[in-house]
N, C-alpha and C positions, 0 to 999 in steps of 0.2 A: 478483505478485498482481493490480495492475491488468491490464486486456487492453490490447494497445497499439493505439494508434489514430493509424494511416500519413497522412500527407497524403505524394502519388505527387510532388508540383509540383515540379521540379527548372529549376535556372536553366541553362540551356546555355550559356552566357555561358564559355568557360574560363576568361580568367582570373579568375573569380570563384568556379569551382565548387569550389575545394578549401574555401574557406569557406564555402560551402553543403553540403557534406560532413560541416564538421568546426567547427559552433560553437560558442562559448565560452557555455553554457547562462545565462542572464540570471540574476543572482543574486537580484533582488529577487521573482519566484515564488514561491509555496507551496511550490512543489516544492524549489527552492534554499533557502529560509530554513528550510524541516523537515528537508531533508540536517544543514544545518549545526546545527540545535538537537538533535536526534538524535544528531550526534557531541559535542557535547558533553555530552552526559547520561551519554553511553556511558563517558566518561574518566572523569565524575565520578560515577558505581553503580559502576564494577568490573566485570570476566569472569564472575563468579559472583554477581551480581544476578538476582531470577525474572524472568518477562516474561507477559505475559500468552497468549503462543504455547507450550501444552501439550508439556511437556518439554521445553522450552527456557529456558534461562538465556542472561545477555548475550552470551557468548561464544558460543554456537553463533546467535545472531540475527545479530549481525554477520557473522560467519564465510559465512553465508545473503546478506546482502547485495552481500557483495561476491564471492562467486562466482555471483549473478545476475546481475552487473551483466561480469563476466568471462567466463563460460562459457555457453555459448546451452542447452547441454543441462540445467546446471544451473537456469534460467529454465524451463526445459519443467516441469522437475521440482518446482521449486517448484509448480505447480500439481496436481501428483499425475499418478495414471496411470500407464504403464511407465514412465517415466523418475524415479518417485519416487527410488526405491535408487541411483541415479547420480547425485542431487540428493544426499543422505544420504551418499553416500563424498564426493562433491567436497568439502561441508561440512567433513567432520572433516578430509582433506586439506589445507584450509586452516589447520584450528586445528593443525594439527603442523608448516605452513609458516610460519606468522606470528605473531609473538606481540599479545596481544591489542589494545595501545597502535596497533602497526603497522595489524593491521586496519583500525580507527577510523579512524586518519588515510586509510588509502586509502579507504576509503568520502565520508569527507568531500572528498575530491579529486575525487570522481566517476569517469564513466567514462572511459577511454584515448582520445586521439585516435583515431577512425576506426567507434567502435560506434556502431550507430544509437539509440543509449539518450541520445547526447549530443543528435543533432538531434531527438530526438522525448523530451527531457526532461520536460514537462510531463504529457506522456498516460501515460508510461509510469511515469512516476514522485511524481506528486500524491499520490496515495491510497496508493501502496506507503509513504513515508516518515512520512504521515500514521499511519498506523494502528501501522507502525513505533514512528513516535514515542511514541504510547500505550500501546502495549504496555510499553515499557519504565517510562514516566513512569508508570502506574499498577500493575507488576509485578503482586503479591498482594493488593493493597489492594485492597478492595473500595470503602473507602471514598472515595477519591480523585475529587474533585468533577471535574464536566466545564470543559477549559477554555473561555473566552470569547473568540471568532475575529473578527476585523472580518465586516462584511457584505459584502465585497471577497471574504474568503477562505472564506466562508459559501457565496457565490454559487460560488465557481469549484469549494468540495467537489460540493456537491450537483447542480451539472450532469456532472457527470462519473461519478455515480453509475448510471446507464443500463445501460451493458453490463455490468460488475460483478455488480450484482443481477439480470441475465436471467440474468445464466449459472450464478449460487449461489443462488438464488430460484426461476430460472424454472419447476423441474421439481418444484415440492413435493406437487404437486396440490391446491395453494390460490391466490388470487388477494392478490399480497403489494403492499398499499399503502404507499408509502414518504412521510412530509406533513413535511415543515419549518416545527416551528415558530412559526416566525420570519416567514419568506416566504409559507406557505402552499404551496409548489413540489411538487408529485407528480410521482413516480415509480412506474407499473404494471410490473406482471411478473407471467405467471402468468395459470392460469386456475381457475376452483372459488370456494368459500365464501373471503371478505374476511375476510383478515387485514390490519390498520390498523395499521401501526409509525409513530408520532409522536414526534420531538423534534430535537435542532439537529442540523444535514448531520453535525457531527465524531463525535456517536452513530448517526446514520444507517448514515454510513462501518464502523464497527466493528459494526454487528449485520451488513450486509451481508456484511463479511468475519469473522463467527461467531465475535466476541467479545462478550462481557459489557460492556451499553451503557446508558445512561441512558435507555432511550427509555419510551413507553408501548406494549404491545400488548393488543389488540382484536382479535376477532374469535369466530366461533363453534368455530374450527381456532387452534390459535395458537403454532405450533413455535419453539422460545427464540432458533432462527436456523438459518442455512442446513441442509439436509442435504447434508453432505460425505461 
């Protein structure tokens, strides 16, 4: 879901580069502490829990996880386009390999030595496990209050919000304000008549990726969320 954002820097150093390859991703992250909060949600709803990803229950969310995190084509696919249907078989391919418990655990392990999902954890995987995680914590409930994030994890949602929203925002033919807040922090995308989406980065995150979110919208245009 997030777009992944490369740093090229490589240590030529040999003996050192197989660990610059192949990181043990720092657990205390956003990205690591929503993995692991994530997997345990997942153990404790059950395979057939809703989620707030249309037509999907836990089992097929999961199942999406970890063949993104496995198969590159699958990743493509997760963002639509030709490779959706190849995204869509790997899927179910998984739910007939794995039973569901399995999954979860592999997702909580992360990625395999050697994928660049390991060394580029953060970019590629903040906002995927975040929104993740909501999806599931909030399923069907509409009601299910927003939770309350340090300013630490405030800050590291909402700047990584950028390319996300260019790339599901950018083309609505409006001009999509994104305000924190908390911070006060904007995010532009877009151009036309202001539309103003106000409230904390972890609803920012979820109207950006085109779920139902606690935020306020404003504007003279004011579409409920991305056109996908």
């Amino acid at each position: 879901m997030d777009s992944m954002l490369i740093d090229e820097t490589m240590d030529t150093t040999a003996t050192e580069s197989p660990a610059r390859d192949n990181p043990v991703p720092d657990p205390t992250t956003l990205a690591q502490r929503e993995r692991r909060a994530l997997a345990d949600l997942l153990l404790q709803v059950g395979p057939e829990a809703p989620t707030m990803c249309e037509g999907w229950m836990t089992y097929d969310l999961v199942a999406h996880l970890w063949t993104r995190e496995t198969e590159p084509a699958a990743m493509l696919g997760a963002m639509g386009g030709p490779f959706a249907g190849l995204a869509d078989a790997r899927r179910e391919r998984a739910k007939q390999q794995h039973a569901y418990e399995e999954l979860v655990e592999l997702v909580r392990s992360g990625p395999r030595p050697g994928s660049p999902l390991r060394r580029f954890d953060q970019s590629a995987n903040t906002l995927e496990f975040l929104v993740h995680h909501e999806d599931v914590r909030r399923g069907a409930d509409l009601s299910v209050p927003a939770r309350e994030m340090s300013y630490q994890d405030d800050q590291d949602i909402v700047g990584r919000l950028g390319v996300p929203a260019q790339l599901r925002l950018g083309r609505r033919g409006v001009q999509t304000v994104l305000v924190d807040q908390e911070s006060g922090h904007v995010v532009r995308v877009g151009q036309g008549a202001v539309v103003t989406v106000t409230g904390p980065p972890t609803e920012l995150a979820l109207y950006v990726f085109g779920r139902r979110a606690h935020v306020d919208v404003h504007g003279p245009v004011a579409p409920d969320g991305p056109d996908d």
